[in-house]
C-alpha positions as CSV (number, residue, x, y, z in Angstrom):
1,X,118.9,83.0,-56.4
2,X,117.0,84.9,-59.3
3,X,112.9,83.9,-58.3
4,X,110.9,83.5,-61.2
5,X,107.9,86.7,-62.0
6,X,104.7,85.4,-62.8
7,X,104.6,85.4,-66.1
8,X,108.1,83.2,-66.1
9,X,106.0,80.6,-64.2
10,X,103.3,80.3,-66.6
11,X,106.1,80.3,-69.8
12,X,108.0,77.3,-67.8
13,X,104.5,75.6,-67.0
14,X,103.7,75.8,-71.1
15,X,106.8,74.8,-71.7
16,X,106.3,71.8,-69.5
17,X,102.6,71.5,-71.4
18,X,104.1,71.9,-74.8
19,X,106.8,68.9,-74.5
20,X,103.9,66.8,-73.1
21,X,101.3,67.5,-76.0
22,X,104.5,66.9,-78.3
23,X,104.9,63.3,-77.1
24,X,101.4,62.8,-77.2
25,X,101.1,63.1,-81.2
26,X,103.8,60.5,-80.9
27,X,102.4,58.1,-78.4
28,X,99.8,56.6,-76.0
29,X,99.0,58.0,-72.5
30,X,100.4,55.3,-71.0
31,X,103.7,55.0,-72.8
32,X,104.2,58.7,-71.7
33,X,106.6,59.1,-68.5
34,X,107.4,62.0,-66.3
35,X,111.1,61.3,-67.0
36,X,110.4,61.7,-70.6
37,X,108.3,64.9,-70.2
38,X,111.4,66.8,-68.5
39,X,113.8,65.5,-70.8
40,X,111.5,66.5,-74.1
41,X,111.0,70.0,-72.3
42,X,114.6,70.2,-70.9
43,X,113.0,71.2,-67.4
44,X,115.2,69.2,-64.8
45,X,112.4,66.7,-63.2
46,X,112.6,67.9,-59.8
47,X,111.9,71.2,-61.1
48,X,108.5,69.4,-63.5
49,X,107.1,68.1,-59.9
50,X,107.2,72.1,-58.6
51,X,104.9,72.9,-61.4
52,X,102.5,69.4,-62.0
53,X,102.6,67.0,-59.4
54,X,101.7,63.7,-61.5
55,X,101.4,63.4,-65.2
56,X,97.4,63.5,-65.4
57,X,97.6,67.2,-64.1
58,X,99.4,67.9,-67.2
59,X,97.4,66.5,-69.0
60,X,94.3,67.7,-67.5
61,X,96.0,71.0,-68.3
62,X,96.6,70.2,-71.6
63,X,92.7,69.2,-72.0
64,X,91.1,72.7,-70.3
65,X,93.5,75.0,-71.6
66,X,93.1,73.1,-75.2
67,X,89.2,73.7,-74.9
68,X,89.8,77.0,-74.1
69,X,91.9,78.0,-77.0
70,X,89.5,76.1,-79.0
71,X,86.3,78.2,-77.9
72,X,87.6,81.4,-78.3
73,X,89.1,80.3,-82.1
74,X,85.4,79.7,-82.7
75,X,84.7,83.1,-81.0
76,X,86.7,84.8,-82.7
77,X,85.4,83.3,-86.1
78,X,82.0,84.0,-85.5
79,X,83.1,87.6,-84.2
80,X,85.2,88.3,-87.8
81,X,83.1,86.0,-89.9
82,X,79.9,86.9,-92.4
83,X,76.9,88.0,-90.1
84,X,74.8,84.8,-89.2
85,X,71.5,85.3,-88.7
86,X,69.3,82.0,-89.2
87,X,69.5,78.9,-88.5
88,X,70.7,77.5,-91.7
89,X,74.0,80.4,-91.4
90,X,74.1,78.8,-87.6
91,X,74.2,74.9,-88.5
92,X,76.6,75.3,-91.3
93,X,78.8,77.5,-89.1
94,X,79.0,74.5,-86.3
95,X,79.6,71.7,-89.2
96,X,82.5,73.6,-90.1
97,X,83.8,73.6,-86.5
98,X,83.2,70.0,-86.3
99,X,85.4,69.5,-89.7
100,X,88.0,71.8,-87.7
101,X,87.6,70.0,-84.5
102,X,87.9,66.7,-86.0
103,X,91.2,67.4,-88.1
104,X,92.8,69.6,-86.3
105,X,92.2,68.9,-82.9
106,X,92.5,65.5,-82.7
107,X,94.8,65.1,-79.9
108,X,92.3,67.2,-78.0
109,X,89.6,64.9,-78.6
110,X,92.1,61.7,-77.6
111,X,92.3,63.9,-74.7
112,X,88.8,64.1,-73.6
113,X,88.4,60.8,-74.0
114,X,90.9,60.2,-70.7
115,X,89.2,62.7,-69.0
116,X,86.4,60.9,-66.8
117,X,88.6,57.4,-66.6
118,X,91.8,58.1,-65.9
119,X,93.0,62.0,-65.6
120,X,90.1,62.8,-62.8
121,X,91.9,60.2,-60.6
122,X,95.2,61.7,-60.0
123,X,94.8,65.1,-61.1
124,X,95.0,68.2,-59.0
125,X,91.5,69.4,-57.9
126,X,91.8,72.7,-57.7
127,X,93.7,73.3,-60.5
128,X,91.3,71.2,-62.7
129,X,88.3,73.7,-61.2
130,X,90.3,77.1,-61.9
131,X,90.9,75.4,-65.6
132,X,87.0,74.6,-65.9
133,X,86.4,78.5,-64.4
134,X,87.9,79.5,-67.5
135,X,86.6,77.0,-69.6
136,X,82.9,77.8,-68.2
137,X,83.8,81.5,-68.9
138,X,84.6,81.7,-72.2
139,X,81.8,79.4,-72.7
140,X,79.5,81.8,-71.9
141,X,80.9,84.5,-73.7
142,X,80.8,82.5,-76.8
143,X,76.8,81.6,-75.9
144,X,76.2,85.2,-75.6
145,X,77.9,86.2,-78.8
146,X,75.8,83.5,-80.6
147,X,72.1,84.3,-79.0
148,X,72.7,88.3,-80.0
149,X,72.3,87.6,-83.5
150,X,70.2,84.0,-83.2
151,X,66.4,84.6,-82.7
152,X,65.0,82.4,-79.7
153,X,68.5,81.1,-78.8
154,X,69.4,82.0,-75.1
155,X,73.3,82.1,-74.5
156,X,72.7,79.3,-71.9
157,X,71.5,77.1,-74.5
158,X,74.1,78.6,-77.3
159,X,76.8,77.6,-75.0
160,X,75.5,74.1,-74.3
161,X,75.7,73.2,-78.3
162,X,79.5,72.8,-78.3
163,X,79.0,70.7,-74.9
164,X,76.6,68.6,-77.6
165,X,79.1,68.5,-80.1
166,X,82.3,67.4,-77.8
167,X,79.9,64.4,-76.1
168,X,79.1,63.6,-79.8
169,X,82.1,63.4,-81.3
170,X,83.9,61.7,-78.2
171,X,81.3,59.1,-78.1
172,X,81.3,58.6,-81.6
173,X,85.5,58.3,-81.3
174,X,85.0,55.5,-78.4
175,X,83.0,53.0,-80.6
176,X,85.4,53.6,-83.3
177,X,88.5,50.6,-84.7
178,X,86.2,47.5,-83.0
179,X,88.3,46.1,-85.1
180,X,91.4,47.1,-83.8
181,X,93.1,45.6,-80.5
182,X,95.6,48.2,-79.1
183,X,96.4,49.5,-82.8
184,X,96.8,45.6,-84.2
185,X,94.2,45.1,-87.0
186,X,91.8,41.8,-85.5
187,X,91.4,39.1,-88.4
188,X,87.3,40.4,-88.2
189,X,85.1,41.8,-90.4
190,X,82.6,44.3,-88.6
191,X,81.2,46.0,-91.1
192,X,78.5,47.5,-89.4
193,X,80.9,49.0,-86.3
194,X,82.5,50.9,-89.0
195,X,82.2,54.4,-88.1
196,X,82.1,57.5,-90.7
197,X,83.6,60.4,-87.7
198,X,82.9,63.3,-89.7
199,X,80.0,62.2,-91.3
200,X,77.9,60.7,-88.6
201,X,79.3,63.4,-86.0
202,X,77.6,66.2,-88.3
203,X,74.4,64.1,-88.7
204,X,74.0,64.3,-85.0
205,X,74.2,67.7,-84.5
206,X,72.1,68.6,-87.4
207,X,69.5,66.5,-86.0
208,X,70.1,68.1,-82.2
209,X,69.7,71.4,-83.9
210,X,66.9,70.6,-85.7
211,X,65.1,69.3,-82.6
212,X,66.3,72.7,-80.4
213,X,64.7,75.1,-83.1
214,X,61.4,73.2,-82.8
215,X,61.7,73.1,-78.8
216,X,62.5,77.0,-79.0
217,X,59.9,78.0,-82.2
218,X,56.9,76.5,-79.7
């Protein structure tokens, strides 16, 4: 019986991960089965249950690894970028992660919206705390990165912007489509629940950074 090395594990567990975020684009949480996962990623299903035990440790997975990835694409553009130095190079850095967030990591976002509500319940706990370890990690290196070239901005509070920007966003995603009812367009007219995401979501965190750069300039 050939035992699978370590780094066969982790290819087979992305595999696994990979088929799931695939059906994802394609559908809702709910419509998603463990039977379908295997077959999309051609894993037999006993086999799926040796890596995730129920289908929110996938996609708690997905989530933590996703926000990883995410954070050190950011790292790695502030790293390879033009020098910021001021707080105008900073904001318009983070707007342009928002616009990046917002377009291209949408299914992360539909994600993090399942987190609290439904993945936490049936996930694995120590898996989702060795996926937040790393998450935490490359948070800090990122907030460390940011406060060597930003006057007055500590790496603790560098690395708590993007935790702004993902409650920001994600709540600005949960009051969006009032006027939707699983998808179906309601025979309503709620003007004023219409939601601008990219917009609105970069007004807020111009506003939060405004407000730090006061608290911090005191």
């Amino acid at each position: 019986m050939h035992v699978l090395t370590p780094e066969e594990k982790q290819a087979k567990k992305q595999l696994i991960a990979t088929a799931a975020s695939k059906l994802f684009q394609e559908h809702d949480f709910n419509e998603i089965s463990m039977a379908q996962i295997a077959n999309e990623s051609g894993v037999a299903k006993g086999t799926l249950f040796n890596y995730f035990k129920t289908k929110e440790n996938i996609f708690m997975y997905l989530l933590l690894s996703g926000y990883q990835n995410y954070l050190k694409e950011v790292l790695f553009d502030w790293q390879n970028g033009p020098q910021i130095t001021t707080w105008g190079q900073l904001t318009a850095f983070l707007l342009k992660q928002n616009h990046y967030l917002i377009h291209e990591k949408a299914d992360l976002l539909r994600l993090n919206a399942l987190r609290a509500p439904i993945l936490e319940a049936a996930a694995d706990r120590e898996q989702t705390l060795a996926g937040r370890a790393a998450l935490y990690q490359i948070s800090q290196e990122l907030g460390q990165a940011i406060a060597n070239s930003i006057a007055e901005l500590s790496a603790k509070k560098a690395s708590h912007i993007f935790v702004i920007q993902s409650a920001i966003i994600s709540g600005l995603m949960n009051m969006m489509n009032l006027d939707e009812f699983h998808h179906d367009q309601l025979p309503v007219d709620f003007k004023e629940f219409q939601i601008d995401l990219e917009t609105e979501a970069n007004q807020l965190l111009e506003f939060y950074l405004q407000g730090l750069q006061k608290e911090l300039e005191r």
